[in-house]
N, C-alpha and C positions, 0 to 999 in steps of 0.2 A: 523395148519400152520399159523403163524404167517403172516398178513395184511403189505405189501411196503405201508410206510406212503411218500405218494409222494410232495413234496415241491413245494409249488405254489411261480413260478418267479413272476417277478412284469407286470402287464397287457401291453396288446402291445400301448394303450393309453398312459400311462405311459411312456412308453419308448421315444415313440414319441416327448413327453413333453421336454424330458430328453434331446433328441437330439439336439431339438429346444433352449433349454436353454446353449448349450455347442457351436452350432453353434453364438449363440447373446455373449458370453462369446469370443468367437474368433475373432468375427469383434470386440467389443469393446478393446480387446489389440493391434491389429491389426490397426484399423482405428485411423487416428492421432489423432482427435480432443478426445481420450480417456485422452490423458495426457496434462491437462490444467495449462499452467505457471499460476505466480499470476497475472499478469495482461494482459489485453487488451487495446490495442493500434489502435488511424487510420494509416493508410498509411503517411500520413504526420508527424506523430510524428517519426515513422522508420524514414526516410527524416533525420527531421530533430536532431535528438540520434546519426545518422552516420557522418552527418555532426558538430557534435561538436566532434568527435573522442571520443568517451566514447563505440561504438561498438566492438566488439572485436572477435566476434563468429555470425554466419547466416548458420541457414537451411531452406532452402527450399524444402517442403513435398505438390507437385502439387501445387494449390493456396496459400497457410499455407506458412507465413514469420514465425520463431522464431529464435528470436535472444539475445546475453547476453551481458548484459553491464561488465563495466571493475568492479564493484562491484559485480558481482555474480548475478544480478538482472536478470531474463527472463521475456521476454514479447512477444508477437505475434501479427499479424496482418493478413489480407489477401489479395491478389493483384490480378487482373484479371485473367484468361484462358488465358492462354499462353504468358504471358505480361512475361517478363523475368528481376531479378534481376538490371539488369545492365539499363535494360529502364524506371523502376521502378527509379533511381538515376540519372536517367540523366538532368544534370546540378551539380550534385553535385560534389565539385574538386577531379579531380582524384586520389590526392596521400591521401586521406581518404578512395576510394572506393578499392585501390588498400592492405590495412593494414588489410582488413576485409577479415578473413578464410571465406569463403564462400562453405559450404555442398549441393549438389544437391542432394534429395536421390528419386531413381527410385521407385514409386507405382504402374505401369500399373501392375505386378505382383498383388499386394493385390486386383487392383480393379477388376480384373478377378474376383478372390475369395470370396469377396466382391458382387458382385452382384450374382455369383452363389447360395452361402449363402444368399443373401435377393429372389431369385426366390426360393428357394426348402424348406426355413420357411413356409412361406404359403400352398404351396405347403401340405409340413407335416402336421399341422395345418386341411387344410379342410378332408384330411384323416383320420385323428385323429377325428377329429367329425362327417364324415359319419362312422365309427367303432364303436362308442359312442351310436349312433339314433340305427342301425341294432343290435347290441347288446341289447341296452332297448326294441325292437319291439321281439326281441328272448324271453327274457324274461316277456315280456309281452304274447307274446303266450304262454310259459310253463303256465305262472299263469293261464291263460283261461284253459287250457287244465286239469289244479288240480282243477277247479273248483266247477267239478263234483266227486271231495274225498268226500270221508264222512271224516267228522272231531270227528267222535266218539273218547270216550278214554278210551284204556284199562286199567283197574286198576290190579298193580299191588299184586298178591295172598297173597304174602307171607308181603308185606311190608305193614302196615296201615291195618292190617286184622281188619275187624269189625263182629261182631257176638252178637245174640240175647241178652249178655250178657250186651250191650254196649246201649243196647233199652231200657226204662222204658215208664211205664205210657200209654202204649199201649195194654196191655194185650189181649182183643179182635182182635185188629191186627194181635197182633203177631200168635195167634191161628188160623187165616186164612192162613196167610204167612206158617205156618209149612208145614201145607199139599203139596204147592209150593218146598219148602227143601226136603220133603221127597221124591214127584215126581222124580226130578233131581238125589236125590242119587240112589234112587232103581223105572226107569223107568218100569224093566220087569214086575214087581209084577202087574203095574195097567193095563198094557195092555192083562196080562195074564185074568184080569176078563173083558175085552172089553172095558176099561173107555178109553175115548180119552183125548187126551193130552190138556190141558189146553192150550192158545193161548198165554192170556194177562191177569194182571189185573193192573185195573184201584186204586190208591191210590189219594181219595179225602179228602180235607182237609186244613184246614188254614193254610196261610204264617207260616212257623217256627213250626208244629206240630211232625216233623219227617221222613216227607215221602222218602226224600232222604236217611235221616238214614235206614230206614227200609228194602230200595232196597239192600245197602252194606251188610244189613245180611244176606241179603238172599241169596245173593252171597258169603257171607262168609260161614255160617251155610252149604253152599251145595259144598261150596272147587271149583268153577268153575268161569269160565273169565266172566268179569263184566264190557260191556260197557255203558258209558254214555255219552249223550248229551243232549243239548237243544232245544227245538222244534225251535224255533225261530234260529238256526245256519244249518237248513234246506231252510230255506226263504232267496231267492236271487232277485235283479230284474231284472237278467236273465230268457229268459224263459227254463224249461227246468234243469235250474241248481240242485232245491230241489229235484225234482223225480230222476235226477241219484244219489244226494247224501242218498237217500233212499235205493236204488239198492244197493249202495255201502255198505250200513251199516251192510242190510241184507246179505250179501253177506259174510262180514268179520265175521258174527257174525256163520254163517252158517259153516262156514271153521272152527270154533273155538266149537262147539256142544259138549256135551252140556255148553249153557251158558245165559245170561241174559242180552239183552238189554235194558236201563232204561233209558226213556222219559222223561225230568223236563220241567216242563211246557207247555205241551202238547195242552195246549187249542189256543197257538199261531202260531198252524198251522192246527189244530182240531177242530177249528169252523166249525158251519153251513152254508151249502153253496149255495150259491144266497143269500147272505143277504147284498149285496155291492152295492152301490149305480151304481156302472157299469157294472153290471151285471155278471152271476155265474161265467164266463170262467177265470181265473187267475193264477197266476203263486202258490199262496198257495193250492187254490182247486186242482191242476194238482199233488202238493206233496201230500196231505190229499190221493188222490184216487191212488196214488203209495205205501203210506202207507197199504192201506186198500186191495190193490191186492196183496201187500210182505206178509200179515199175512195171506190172504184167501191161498196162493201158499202155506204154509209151507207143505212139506211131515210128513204124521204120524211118521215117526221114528225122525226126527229130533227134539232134545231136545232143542229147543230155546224158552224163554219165556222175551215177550215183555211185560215190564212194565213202568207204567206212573203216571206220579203225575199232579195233576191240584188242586188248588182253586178253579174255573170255572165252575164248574159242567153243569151249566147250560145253556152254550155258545157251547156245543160241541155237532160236530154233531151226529147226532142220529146213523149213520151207527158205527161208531166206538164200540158202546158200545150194540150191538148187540151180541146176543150168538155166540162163533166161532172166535171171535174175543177179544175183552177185556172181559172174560168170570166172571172175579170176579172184582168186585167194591168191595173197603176197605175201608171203612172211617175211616179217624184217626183223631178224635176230638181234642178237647182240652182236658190236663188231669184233672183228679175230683183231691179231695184235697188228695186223697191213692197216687193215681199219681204223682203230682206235690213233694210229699215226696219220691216218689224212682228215681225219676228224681233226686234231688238236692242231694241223697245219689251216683247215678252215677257221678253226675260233680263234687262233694265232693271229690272223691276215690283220690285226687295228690294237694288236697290242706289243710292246715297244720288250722285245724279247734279247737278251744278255747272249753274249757267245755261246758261253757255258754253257746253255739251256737244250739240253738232245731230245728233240722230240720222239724219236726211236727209244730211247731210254724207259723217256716215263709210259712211252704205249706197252712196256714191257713190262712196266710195275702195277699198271693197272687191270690186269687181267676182271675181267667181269661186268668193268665198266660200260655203261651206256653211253651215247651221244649228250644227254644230257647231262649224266656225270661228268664228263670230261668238258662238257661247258662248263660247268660249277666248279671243279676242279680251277680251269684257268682264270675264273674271276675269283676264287676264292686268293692265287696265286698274285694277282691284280691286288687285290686289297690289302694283302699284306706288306706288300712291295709300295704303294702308297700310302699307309702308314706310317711307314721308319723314313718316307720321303726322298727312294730312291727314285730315278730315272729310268729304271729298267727292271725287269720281271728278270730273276736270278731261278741258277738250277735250287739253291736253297729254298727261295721263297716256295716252289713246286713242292720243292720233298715235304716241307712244312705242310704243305695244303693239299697231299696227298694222305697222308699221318692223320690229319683233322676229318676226313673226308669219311676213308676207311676207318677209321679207331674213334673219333669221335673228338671233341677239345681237349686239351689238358685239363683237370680241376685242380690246381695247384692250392686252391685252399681251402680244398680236403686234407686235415690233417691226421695221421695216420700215427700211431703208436711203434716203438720201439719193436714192439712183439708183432704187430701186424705186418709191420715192414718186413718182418725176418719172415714170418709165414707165409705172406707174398711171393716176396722171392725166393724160396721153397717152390713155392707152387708153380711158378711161368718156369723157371729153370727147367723143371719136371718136364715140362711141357718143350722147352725149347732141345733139351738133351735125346727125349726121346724120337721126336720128331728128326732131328739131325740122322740121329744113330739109324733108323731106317729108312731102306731106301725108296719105300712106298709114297714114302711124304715129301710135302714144298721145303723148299727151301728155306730155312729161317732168317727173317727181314730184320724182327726188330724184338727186344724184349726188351721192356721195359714194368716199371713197378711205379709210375706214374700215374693214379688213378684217370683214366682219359672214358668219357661218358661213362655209364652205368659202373664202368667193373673197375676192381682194384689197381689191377695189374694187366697187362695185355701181352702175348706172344704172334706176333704176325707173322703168317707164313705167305709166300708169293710163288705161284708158280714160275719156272722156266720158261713154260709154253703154254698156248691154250690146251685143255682137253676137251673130249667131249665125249667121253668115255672110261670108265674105272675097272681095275679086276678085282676079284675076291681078295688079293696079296694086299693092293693096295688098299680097299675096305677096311683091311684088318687093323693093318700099320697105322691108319689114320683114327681109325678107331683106338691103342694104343696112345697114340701122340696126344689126345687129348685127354686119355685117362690121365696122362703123364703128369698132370699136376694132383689125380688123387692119391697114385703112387707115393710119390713123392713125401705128401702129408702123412701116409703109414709109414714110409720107411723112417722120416726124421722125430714125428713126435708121437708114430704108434696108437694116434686114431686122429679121426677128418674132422675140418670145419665144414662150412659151408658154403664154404667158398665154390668149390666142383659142381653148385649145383645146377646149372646153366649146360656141366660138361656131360653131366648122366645123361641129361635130357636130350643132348644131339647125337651121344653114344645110341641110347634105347633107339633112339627114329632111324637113326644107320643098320641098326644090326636087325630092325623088325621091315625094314625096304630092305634088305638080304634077302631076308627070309618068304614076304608076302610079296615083292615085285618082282628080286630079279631072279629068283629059284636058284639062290648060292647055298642053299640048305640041305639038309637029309633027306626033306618033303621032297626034293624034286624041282623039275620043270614046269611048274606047275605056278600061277598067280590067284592071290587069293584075296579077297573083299574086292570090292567095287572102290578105285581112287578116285571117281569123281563123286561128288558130295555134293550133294542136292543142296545147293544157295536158299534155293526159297525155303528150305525147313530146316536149317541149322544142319554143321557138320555131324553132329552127332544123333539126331533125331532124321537125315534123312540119309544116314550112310546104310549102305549096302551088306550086311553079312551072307556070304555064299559057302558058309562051309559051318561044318558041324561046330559043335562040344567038342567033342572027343579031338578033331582038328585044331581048336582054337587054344588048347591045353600043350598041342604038342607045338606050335607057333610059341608061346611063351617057354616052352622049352628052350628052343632053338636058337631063340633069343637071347635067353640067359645064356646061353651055352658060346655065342659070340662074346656077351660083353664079358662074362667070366675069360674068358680067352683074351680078349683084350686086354683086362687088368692083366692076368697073367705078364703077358707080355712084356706090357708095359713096367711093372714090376722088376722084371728080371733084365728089362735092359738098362733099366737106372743102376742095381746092382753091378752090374757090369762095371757100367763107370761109375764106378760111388766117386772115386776123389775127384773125377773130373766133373760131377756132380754136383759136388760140395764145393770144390774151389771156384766153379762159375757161381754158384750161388752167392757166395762172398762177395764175389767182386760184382756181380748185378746190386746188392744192399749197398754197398759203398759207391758205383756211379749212377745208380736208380735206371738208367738206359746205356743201354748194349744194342748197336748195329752187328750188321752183319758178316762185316768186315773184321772189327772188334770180337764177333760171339767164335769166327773160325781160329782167331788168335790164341783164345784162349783155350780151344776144345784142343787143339795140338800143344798145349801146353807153354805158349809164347805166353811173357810179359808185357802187357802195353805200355806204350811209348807215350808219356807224362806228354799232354796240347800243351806248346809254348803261352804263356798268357798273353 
């Protein structure tokens, strides 16, 4: 049966308006002084216009003289309350006053109407605006009243389907999630051997890993409703408001069985509680603990599984991730360099890709990359390949939108001084030379003296292979490599800018995680402060000191005693190569960028080979 699409008149405000503007439309045709001759006149000039016989026509409308000369000319005037024409003239000769058509025209009529009309505008008016206040107070109730919805959202099955197919680089993941799909499609089989239904799990993992992806397949892979929201569109500063919208969500999700609630970023109402400077009781703890009584309530037969994604691991309270409740934790790292290759084969599959183009290649150049990096990556690769209006996505257009990606844009118009260009390239050389020279450190990619985001000049180094573990050796070297550009500034102009200052600051944090995490020091095997840092009270007001004075003097030792060593190093391995030093330096100034290809040319002492134009 067909819905009566009912047509909405115009509001009774509205009309009000309407009326008020038709009543002011009335008096102004109505009320005389609507229709204005060209000119205005005193009382004496009438006088004296009549008394030179050039009058010819007079109405009088209450006070309102208007009158027309023998040319067609109107003009007006106004005379006392109740002063009458003829008294207005007297003294002037009669057989002048007697020549003049004189109109008297009766208004007590309009001014009834007239004042009616100015008492019932107002009148409407304050109506109209007490309808206006009780209307926005109605609707200001309704909105209190929605307060308590869940704003969950169902995703539609059949439209935007996602499934495992649409996941890479996840492999271990996805092998825990199966079990998940398989539950939902064939619940009878695990309860027929007594296994209980899984509750939640938890997906931890870096910004841009997948985690959201991974919940849509699993809703898709299992064919069933898929809601989601954000922890934080649970948080009101209402009291009271997040735990109904809890109520609600489970509620909706319960009616819809089996199916899948899915948490994004869960830690922003799943913190630990009493950690606030005002103490435990709050409007997030009162949702966290509605949370955690909606998963303990679920009935054994009902097929709901609450999933969640956090970065945060570490922020969240301990009840959540209690057996019964988020019963599986899923970590989904970053992908290894297999991964990061069937990632860019998935974002590949709809865009129109050049021979040239290795996807093996670039999964090797982007060591550290996320899923979504290397999304961005190939549309960044996209946009530049539709720009210059080719056909196809080239290995260039990638390198270019790798460069941009990791280093940041060119600012090509930053313009940069004779002197700063040379002290530049000073500096990355430093860094590119020393880095080379040991064999602790990546590979050198790219140097360049191109201001690209914040910094002047840039040295890229790119791993071989993933790591996922360092030694002391390499610590040092790498520690070295990036002294390499403050070396560099003493050996050539025998003191520093400030340019380095970005380099101290990842030296100092290298050589004091030596020292306080991983027990590469004199101290021992030993770890020292508390790394996790209390979020709700600021890093520094809620970090942990576990060791003395007397400890904390000998940590700053140890410290210096790395980066001194580092500079050392670094130092004497640019000596080393002072001319291979100085002659790359050179030739970075004169082509502003050096690849890698180019940078091993030169360190063996080859000349390059002039690009054909």
């Amino acid at each position: 049966m067909a819905k009566s699409i009912k047509k909405k008149g115009p509001s009774p405000l509205i009309s009000i308006l309407i009326v008020a503007l038709l009543v002011s439309a009335i008096y102004s045709i109505w009320n005389p002084s609507s229709k204005t001759p060209s000119e205005k006149v005193n009382i004496n000039q009438f006088v004296a216009d009549v008394e030179s016989g050039e009058v010819i026509e007079v109405k009088v409308e209450d006070t309102r003289i208007t009158y027309t000369l023998s040319n067609e000319t109107e003009k007006y005037t106004y005379k006392e309350r109740g002063q009458t024409v003829n008294e207005v003239l007297e003294g002037t000769p009669e057989v002048r006053v007697k020549q003049l058509e004189i109109e008297v025209v009766d208004t007590s009529g309009k001014d009834v109407w007239l004042n009616i009309g100015l008492a019932i505008v107002p009148f409407m008016l304050i109506i109209g605006f007490l309808y206006f206040m009780m209307r926005g107070a109605a609707g200001a109730n309704n909105q209190a009243m929605s307060f308590g919805k869940s704003g969950a959202r169902l995703h539609d099955k059949e439209k935007g389907k996602t499934s495992f197919k649409d996941v890479a680089g996840v492999a271990e993941a996805k092998e825990e999630l199966e079990e998940v799909v398989d539950f939902l499609k064939h619940p009878s089989k695990y309860r027929a051997m007594g296994a209980k239904i899984p509750r939640g799990a938890m997906l931890i993992g870096a910004p841009g890993t997948g985690k959201t992806l991974l919940a849509r397949a699993v809703a898709g892979e299992a064919n069933v409703p898929f809601f989601t929201i954000s922890g934080s569109e649970f948080v009101e500063m209402f009291v009271g408001v997040g735990a109904s919208r809890v109520r609600d969500t489970f509620k909706k999700a319960k009616r819809n069985a089996p199916c899948i609630i899915f948490i994004d970023e869960i830690d922003a109402v799943g913190r630990k509680r009493g950690a606030g400077l005002g103490g435990g009781h709050d409007e997030r703890e009162q949702t966290l603990n509605q949370i955690l009584t909606e998963m303990d309530g679920f009935e054994n037969e009902t097929s709901v599984i609450v999933m969640a994604a956090t970065n945060r691991p570490d922020v969240l309270d301990p009840a959540l991730l209690r057996p019964g409740r988020f019963d599986r934790r899923i970590v989904v790292d970053k992908p290894s360099m297999q991964g990061r290759e069937e990632i860019l084969e998935v974002h590949a599959r709809n865009k129109p890709m050049a021979k040239n183009v290795d996807l093996k290649l670039v999964a090797g150049r982007t060591p550290g990359f996320t899923g979504a990096d290397l999304e961005n990556l190939l549309n960044e690769a996209a946009i530049r390949a539709a720009k210059y209006g080719q056909k196809e996505i080239t290995a260039n257009d990638i390198s270019e939108a790798i460069e941009k990606v990791s280093l940041g844009p060119e600012r090509k118009s930053h313009i940069m001084s004779d002197e700063e260009k040379k002290l530049t390239a000073y500096h990355e050389m430093g860094h590119a030379v020393v880095g080379h020279a040991l064999a602790g450190c990546n590979p050198v990619q790219k140097v360049t003296i191109i201001p690209r985001g914040m910094a002047l000049g840039v040295t890229w180094y790119t791993p071989e292979k993933d790591e996922y573990s360092l030694s002391k050796e390499k610590f040092q070297h790498r520690m070295a490599a990036a002294l390499g550009g403050y070396a560099a500034e003493e050996i050539i102009y025998g003191q520093v800018s400030t340019g380095p200052a970005s380099d101290l600051q990842k030296v100092t944090q290298m050589a004091r995680d030596m020292v306080t995490r991983y027990g590469m020091s004199k101290i021992g095997p030993i770890s020292l402060g508390d790394q996790n840092d209390e979020v709700f009270l600021g890093k520094d007001f809620g970090h942990v000191k576990n060791y003395s004075e007397e400890q904390a003097a000998l940590i700053d030792k140890e410290v210096k005693h790395f980066v001194e060593s580092a500079h050392k190093l670094a130092k004497d391995t640019l000596k080393k190569h002072d001319k291979t030093f100085k002659r790359l330096s050179k030739a970075l100034l004169k082509k502003e960028s050096i690849d890698r290809k180019e940078f091993l040319e030169l360190f063996e002492g080859k000349k390059l080979k002039k690009k054909s134009a």
